[in-house]
MARVEX-435098 format. One record per atom (N, C-alpha, C): y, x, z. Coordinates in steps of 0.2 Angstrom, whole numbers, padded with zeros to 4 digits, always signed. Example, Ala and Ser with C-alpha at 12.3 -4.5 7.8 and 13.67 -1.06 7.14 Angstrom:
// MARVEX-435098
-0028+0066+0039;-0022+0062+0039;-0016+0066+0039;-0011+0064+0035;-0005+0068+0036;+0000+0064+0039;
END
This chain:
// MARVEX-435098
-0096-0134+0025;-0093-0140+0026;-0096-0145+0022;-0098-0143+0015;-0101-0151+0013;-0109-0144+0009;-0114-0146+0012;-0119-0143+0010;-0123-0150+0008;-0129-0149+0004;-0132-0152+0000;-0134-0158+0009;-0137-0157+0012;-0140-0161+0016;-0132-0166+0018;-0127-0165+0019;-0122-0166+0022;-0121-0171+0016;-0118-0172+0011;-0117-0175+0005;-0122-0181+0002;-0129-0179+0004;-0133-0184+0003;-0136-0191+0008;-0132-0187+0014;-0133-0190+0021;-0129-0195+0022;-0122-0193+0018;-0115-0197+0020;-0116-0201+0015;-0120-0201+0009;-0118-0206+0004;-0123-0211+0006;-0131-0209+0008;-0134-0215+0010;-0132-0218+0017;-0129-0215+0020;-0125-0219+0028;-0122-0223+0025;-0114-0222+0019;-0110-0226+0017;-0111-0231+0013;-0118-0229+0010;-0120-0237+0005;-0122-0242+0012;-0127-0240+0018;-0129-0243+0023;-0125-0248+0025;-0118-0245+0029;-0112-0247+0032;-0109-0249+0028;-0106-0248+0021;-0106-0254+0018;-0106-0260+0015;-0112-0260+0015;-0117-0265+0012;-0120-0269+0019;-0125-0269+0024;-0125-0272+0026;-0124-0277+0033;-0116-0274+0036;-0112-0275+0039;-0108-0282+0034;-0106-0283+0028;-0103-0286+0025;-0109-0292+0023;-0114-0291+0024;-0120-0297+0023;-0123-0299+0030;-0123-0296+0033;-0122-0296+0040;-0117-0305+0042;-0112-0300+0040;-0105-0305+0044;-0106-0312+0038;-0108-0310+0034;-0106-0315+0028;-0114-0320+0031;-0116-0318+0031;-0124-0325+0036;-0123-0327+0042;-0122-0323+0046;-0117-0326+0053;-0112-0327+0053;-0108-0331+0049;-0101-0332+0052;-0101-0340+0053;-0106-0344+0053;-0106-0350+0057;-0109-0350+0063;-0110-0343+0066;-0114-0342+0074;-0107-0339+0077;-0104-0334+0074;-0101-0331+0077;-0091-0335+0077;-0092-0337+0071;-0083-0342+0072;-0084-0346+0078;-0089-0349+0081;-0088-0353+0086;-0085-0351+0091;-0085-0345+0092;-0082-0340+0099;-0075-0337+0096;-0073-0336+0091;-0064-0332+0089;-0061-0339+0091;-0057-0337+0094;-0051-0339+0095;-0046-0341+0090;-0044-0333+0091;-0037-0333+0083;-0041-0329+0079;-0041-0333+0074;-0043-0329+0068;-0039-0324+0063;-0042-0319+0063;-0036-0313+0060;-0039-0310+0055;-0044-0312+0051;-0048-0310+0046;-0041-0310+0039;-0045-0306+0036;-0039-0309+0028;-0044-0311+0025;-0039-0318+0020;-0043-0320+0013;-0047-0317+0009;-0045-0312+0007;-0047-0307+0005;-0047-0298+0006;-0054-0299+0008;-0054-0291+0008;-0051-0287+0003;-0049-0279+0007;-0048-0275+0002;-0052-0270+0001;-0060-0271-0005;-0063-0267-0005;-0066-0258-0007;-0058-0256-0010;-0057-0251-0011;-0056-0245-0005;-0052-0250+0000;-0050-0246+0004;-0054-0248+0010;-0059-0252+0010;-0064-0251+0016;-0070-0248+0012;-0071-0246+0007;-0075-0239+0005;-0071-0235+0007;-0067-0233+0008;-0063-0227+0008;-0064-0226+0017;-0064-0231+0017;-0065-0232+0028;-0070-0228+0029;-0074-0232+0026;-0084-0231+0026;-0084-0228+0025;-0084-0224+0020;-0085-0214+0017;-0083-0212+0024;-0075-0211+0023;-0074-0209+0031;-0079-0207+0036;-0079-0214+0039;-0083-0215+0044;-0090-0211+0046;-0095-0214+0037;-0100-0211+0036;-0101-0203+0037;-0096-0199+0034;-0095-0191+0034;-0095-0189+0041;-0091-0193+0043;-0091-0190+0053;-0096-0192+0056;-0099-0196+0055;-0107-0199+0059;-0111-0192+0057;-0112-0193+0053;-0117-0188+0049;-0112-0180+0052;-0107-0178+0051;-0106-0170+0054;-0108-0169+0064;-0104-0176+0063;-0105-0176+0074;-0114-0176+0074;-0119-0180+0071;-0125-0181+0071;-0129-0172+0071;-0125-0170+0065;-0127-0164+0064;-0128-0158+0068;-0122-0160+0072;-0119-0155+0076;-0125-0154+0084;-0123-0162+0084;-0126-0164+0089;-0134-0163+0090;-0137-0163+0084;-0144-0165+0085;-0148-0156+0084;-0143-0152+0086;-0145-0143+0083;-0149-0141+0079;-0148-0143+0073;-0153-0144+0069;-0160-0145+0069;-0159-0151+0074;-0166-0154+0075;-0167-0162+0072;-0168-0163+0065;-0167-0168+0064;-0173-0174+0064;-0175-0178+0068;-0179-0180+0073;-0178-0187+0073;-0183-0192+0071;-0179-0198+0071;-0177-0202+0078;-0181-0198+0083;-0181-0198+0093;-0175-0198+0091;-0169-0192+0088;-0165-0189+0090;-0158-0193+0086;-0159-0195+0080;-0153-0200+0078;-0156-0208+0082;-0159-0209+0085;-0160-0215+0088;-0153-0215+0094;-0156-0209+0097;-0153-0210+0104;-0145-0209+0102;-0144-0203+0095;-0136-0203+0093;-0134-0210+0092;-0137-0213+0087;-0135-0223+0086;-0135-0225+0094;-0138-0226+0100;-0136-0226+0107;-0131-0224+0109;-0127-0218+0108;-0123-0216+0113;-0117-0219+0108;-0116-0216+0101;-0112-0220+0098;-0108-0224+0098;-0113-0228+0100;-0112-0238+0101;-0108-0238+0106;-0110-0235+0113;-0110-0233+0120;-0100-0231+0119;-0100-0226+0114;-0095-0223+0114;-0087-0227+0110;-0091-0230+0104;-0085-0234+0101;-0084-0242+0104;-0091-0243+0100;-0091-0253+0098;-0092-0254+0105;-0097-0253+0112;-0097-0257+0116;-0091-0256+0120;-0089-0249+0122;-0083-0247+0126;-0077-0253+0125;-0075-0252+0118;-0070-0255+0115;-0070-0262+0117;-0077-0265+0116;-0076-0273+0117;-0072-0274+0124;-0076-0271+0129;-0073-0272+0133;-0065-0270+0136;-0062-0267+0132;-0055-0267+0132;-0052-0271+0126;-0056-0275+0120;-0053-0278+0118;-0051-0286+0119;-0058-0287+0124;-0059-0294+0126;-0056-0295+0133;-0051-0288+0134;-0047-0287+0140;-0041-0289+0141;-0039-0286+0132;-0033-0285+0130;-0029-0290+0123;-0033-0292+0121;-0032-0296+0117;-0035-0304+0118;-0033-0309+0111;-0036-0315+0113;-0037-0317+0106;-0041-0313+0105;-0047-0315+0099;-0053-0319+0098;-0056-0317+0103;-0062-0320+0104;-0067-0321+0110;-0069-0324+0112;-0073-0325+0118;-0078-0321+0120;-0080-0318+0126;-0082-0315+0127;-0090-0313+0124;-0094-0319+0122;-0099-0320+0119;-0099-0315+0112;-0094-0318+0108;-0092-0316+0103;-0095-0305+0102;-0090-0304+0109;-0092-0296+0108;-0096-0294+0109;-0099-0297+0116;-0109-0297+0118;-0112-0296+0111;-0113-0303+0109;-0117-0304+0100;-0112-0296+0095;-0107-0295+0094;-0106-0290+0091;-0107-0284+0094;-0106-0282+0100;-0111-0274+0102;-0116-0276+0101;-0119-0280+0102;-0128-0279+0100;-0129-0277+0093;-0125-0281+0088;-0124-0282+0081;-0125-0273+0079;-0118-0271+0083;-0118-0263+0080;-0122-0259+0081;-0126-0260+0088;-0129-0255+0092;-0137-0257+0087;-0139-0259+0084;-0145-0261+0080;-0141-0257+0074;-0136-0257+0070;-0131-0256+0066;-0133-0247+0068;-0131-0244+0073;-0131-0237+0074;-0135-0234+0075;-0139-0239+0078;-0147-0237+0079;-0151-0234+0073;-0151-0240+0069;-0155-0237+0061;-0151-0232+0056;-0145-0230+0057;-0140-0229+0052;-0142-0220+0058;-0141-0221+0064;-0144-0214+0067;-0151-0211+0062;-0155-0216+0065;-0163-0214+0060;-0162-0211+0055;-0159-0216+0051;-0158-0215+0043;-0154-0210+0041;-0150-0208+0045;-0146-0200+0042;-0152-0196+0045;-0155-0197+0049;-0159-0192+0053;-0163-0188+0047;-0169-0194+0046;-0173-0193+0039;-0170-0191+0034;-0164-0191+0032;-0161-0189+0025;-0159-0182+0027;-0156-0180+0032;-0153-0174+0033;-0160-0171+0036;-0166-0171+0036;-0170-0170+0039;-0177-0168+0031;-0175-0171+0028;-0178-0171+0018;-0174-0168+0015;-0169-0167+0017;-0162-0164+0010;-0161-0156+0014;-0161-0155+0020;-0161-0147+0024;-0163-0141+0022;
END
């Protein structure tokens, strides 16, 4: 369950996720406020517990990746997992969010699946290589 590749895979995934997501948003947020609607951000983050998210997150990319890729760890092969990922959370989602709520314009989730799917594309590679050095 937590073997040397596994541990070092999730830690460099979760500094990725995040650190660069939050500098990310933090330089585009005069491209992308233009398209929210209602804004539901909070003043302040809470960033203990979106470490705690991240780790999460990180751990399970990196076991499904694991699983997924039969111990072929291939940077072809975390490419296409950043593809289907995106395919499966961020892009599916927008389009039930932008269905279902009144957050944001449609623009807004266009520019953000692209955001993620660049997002899970490298963070696919990058566990690839790690889990693929550390093995």
């Amino acid at each position: 369950m937590f073997s040397k590749s596994i541990i070092w895979s999730t830690i460099v995934a979760s500094l990725f996720f995040y650190f660069v997501p939050s500098l990310f948003y933090t330089v585009a947020d005069a491209c992308l406020s233009e398209y929210v609607i209602n804004p539901i951000a909070r003043d302040s983050y809470y960033f203990g517990i979106l470490g705690i998210g991240v780790l999460l997150f990180s751990y399970t990319f990196v076991r499904v990746f694991q699983k997924w890729s039969n111990g072929i760890y291939s940077n072809k092969k975390g490419f296409a997992f950043g593809i289907w990922a995106t395919l499966f959370t961020i892009a599916s989602m927008s389009f039930i969010n932008y269905a279902t709520t009144d957050f944001a314009e449609a623009e807004y989730y266009a520019l953000d699946s692209v955001y993620w799917l660049a997002m899970y594309t490298i963070g696919g590679v990058l566990v690839a290589f790690v889990s693929r050095k550390t093995s």
